[in-house]
C-alpha positions in Angstrom: -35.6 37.6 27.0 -38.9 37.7 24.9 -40.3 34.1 24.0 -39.2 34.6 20.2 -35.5 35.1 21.0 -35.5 32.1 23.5 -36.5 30.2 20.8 -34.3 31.2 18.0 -31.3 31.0 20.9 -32.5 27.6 21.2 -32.8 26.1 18.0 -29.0 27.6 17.5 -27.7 25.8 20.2 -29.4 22.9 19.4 -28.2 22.8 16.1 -24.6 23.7 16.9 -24.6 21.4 19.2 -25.9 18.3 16.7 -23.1 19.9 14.1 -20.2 19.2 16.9 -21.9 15.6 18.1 -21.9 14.8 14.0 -18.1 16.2 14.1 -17.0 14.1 17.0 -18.6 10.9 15.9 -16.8 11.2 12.9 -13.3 10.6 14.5 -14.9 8.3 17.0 -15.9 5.6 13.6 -12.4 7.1 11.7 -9.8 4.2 11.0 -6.5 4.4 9.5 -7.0 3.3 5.7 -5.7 -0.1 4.4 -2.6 1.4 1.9 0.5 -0.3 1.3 2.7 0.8 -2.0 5.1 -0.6 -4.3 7.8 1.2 -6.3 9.8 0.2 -9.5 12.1 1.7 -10.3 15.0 1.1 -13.6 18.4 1.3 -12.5 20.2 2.1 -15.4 23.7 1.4 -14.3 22.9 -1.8 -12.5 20.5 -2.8 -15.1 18.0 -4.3 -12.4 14.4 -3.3 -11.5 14.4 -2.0 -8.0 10.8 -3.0 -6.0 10.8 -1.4 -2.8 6.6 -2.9 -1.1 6.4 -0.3 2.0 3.6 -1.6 4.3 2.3 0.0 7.6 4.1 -2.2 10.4 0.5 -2.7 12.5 -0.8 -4.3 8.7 1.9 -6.5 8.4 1.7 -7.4 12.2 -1.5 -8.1 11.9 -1.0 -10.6 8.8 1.6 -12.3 10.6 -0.9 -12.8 13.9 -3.8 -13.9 11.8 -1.6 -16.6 9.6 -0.4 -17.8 13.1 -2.9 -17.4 15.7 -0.8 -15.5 18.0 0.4 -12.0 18.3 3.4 -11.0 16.9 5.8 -8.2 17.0 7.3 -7.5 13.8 10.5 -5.6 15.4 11.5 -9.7 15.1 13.9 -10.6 12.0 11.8 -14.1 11.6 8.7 -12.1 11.4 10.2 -9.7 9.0 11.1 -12.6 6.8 8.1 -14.0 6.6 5.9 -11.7 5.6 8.8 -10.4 3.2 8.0 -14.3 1.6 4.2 -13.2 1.7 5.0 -10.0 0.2 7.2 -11.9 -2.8 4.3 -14.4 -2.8 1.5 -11.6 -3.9 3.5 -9.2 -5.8 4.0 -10.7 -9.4 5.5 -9.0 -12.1 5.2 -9.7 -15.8 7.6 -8.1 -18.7 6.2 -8.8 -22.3 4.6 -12.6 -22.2 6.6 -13.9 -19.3 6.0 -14.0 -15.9 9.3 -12.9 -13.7 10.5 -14.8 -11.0 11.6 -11.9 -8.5 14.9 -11.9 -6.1 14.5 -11.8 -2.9 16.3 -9.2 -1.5 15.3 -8.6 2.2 13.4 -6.6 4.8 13.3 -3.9 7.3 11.4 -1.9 9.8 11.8 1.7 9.4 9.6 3.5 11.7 6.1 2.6 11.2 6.4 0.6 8.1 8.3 -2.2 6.9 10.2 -2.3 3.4 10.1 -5.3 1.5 13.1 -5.2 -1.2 13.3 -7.0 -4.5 15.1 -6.7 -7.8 14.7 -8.3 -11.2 18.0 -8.0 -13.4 17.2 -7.5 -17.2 19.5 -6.1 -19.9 17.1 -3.2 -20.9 14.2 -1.5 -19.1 11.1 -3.3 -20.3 8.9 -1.7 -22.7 5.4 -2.7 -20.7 5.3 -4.1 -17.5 2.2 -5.9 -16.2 1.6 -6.4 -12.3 -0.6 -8.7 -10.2 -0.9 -8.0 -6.5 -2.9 -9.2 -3.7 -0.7 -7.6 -0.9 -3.2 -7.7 2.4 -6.2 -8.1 0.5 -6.5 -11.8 2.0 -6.6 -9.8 5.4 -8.8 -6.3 4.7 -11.5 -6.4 2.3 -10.9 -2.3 2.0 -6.5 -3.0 1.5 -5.5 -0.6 -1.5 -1.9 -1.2 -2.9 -0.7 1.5 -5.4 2.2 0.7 -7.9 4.2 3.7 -8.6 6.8 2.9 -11.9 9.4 5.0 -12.5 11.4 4.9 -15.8 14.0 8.1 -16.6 11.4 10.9 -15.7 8.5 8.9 -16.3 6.1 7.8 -13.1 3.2 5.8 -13.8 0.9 5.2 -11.0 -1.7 2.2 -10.5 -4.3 1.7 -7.9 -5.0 -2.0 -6.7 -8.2 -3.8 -4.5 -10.2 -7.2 -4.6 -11.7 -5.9 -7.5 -8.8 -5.0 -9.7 -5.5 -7.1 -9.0 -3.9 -7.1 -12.1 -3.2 -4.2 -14.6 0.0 -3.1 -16.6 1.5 -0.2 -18.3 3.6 0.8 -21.1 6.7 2.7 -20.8 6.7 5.4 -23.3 10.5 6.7 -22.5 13.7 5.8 -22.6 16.0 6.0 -19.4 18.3 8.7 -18.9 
């Protein structure tokens, strides 16, 4: 091989080689993002919002273990309930100029993320709904929490973090 092709072979494999060092590195430093959701959801016949918080089960273990200084397993009904009280205690809900106070519905484990149900009865669908949440953002500085609404057809989608934990919407149809 002549001295000029040596060296172009070289610098190839040197920079391949840097591209698939740079490629592996990056799943090395990867981490599952902080996400959790909420959904609301009208229920015309029973006249209730529906909230259904779905949270990835290591999060919510991970809550629990920090808040008690132990490790905890989540597959637990306790531990289930308690961070369903956590989960009622940062998730607020206005309608109009009023503050709701939200029922309580329960919790479960359903694969790898727990569901955190609640229900607020009104006698129509509101016509704005305005949310604060704080949902693991006392426990990951990067936690995002969207709020999907859905009225009839509609579904309005908002994006919560430390830097925005409060925002609302109008609803602009009527339910089916």
């Amino acid at each position: 091989m002549t001295p000029g092709i040596q060296k172009n072979v070289s610098q190839t494999v040197l920079v391949l080689t840097t591209i698939l060092v740079l490629l592996m590195s990056s799943f090395v430093f990867a981490h599952r993002q902080h996400l959790s959701w909420s959904t609301v959801k009208w229920n015309q016949q029973a006249k209730v919002l529906e909230i259904t918080h779905r949270v990835h089960a290591h999060d919510a273990s991970a809550w629990l273990s920090a808040s008690s200084n132990a490790e905890v397993d989540i597959t637990g009904i306790e531990e289930q309930a308690k961070f369903a009280l956590y989960c009622a205690d940062n998730f607020k809900l206005r309608t109009g100029e009023t503050w709701q106070l939200l029922e309580l519905l329960g919790a479960e484990l359903n694969g790898n993320y727990l569901h955190v149900y609640q229900q607020l009865p009104l006698t129509m669908p509101p016509a704005e709904i305005y949310y604060q949440t704080t949902i693991l953002m006392d426990l990951f500085n990067d936690q995002e929490h969207v709020v999907n609404t859905l009225v009839g057809s509609e579904t309005r989608s908002l994006s919560f973090n430390l830097q925005r934990t409060s925002q609302g919407i109008e609803i602009t149809e009527a339910p089916e």
